[in-house]
C-alpha atoms as a printed R data frame, in Angstrom:
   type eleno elety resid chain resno       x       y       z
1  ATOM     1    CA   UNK     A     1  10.385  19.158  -3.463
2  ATOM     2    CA   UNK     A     2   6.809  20.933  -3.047
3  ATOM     3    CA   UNK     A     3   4.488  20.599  -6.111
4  ATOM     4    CA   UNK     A     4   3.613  24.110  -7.651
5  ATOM     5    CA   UNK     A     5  -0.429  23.677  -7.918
6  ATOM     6    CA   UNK     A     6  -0.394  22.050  -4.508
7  ATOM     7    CA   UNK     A     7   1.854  23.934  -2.189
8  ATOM     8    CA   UNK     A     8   3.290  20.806  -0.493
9  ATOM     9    CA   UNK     A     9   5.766  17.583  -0.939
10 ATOM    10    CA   UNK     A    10   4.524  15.638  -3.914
11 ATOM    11    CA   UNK     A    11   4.023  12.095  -1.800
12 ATOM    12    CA   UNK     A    12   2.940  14.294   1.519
13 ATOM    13    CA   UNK     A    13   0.440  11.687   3.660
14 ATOM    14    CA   UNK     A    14   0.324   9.519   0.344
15 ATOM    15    CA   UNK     A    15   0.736   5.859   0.643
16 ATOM    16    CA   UNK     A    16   1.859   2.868  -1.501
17 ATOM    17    CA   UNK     A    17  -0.443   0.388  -1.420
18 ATOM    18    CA   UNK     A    18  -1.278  -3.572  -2.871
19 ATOM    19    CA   UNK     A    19  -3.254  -6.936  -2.566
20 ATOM    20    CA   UNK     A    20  -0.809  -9.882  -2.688
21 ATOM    21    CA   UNK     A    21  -1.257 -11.223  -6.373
22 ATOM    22    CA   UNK     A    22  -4.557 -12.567  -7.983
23 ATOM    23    CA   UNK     A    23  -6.570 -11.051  -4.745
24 ATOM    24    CA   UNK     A    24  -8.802  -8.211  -4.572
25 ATOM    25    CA   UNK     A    25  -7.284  -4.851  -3.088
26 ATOM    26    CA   UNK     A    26 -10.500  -3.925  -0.850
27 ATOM    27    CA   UNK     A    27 -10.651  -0.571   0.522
28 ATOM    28    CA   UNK     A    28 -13.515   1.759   1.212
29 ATOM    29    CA   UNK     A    29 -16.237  -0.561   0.389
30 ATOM    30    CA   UNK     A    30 -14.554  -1.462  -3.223
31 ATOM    31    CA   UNK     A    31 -12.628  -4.436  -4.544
32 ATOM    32    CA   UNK     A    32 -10.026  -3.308  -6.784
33 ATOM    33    CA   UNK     A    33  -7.919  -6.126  -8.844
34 ATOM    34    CA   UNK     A    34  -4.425  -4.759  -9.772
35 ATOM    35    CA   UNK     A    35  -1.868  -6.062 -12.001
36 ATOM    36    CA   UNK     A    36   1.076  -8.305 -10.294
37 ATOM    37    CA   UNK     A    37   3.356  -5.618 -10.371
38 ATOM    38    CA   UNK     A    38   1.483  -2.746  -9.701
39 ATOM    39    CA   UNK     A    39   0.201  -0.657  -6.961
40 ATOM    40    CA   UNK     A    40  -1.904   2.163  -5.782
41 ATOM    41    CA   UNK     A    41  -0.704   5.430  -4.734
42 ATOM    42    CA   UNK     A    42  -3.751   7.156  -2.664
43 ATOM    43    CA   UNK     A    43  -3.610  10.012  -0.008
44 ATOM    44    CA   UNK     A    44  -4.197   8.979   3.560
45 ATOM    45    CA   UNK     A    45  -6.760  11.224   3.804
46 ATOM    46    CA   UNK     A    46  -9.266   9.302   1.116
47 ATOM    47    CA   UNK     A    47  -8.708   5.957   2.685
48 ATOM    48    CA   UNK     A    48 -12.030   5.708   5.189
49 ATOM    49    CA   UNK     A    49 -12.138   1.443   5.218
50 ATOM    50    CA   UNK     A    50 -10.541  -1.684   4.333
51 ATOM    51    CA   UNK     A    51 -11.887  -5.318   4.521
52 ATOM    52    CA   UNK     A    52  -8.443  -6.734   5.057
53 ATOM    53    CA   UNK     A    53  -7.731  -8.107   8.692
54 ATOM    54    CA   UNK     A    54  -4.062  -7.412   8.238
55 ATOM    55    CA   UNK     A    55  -1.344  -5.485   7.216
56 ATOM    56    CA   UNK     A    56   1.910  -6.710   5.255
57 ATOM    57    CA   UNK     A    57   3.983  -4.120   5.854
58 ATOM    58    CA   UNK     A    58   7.569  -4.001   3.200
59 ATOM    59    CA   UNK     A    59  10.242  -2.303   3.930
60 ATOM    60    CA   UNK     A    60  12.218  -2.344   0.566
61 ATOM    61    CA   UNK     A    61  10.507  -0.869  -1.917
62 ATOM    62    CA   UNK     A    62  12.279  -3.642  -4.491
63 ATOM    63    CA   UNK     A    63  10.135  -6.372  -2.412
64 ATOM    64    CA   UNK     A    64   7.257  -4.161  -2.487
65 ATOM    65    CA   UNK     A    65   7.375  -4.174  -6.403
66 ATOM    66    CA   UNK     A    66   8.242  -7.382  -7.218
67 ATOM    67    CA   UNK     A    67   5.878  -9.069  -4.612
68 ATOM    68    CA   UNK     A    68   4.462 -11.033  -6.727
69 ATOM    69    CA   UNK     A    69   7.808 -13.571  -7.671
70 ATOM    70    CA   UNK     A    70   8.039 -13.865  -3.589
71 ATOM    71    CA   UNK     A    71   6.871 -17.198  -2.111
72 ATOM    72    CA   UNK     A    72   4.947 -16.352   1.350
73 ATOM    73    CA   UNK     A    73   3.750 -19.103   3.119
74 ATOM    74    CA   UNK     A    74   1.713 -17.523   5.555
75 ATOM    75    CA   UNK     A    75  -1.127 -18.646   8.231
76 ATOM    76    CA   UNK     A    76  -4.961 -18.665   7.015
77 ATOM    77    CA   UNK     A    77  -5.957 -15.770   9.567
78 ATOM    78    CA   UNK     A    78  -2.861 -13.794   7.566
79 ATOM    79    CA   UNK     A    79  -3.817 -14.730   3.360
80 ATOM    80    CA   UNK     A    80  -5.260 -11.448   2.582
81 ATOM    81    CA   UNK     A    81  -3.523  -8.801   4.397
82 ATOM    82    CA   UNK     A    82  -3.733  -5.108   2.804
83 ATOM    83    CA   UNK     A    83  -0.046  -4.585   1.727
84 ATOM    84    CA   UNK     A    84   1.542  -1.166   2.896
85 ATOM    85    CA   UNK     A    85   5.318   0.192   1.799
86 ATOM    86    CA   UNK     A    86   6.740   1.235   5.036
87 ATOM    87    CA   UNK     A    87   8.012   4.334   3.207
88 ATOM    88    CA   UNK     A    88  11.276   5.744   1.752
89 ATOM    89    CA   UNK     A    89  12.554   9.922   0.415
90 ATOM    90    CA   UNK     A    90   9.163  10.068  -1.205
91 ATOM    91    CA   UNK     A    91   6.593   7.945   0.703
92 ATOM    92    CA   UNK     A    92   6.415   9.130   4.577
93 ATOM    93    CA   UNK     A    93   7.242   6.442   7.283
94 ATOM    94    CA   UNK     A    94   5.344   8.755   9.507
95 ATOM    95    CA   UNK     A    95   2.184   8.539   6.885
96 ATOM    96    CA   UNK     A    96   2.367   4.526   7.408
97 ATOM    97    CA   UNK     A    97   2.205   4.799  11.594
98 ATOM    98    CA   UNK     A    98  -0.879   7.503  11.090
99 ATOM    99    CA   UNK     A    99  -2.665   4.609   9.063
């Protein structure tokens, strides 16, 4: 499906991204506190910088959305990863590897 005004797919180099819940989502020099379920959608392009030292990547999008009612018991150096949705019809797999 290509969007009219833009010319291309809607979710082209778009990604899904998330904190884990009650931390800051910190990207490009901003903190950014999102609601439990929710996410932000943001082109590739306008990401420049994160402060998280990880990545969570999710493969099902249903665990991507409902993060928030999973228990993760991960290590200290791994508590504040930058949450990614590896990517599905709409959001690029290939979009995820570029980031």
């Amino acid at each position: 499906m290509d969007e009219k005004i833009a010319g291309q797919a809607v979710k082209k180099n778009r990604l899904a991204i998330k904190s884990l819940v009650g931390m800051a989502l910190k990207i490009n020099g901003e903190s950014f506190s999102l609601p439990g379920s929710g996410y932000l959608d943001m082109a590739l392009a306008n990401i420049t910088s994160t402060s998280h030292h990880c990545i969570l990547l999710i493969e099902n999008y249903r665990c991507f959305d409902s993060l928030e009612n999973i228990q993760l018991n991960l290590p200290d150096q791994y508590a504040d990863p930058l949450v990614l949705y590896r990517g599905d019809n709409y959001y690029s797999e290939k979009t995820v590897r570029n980031f």
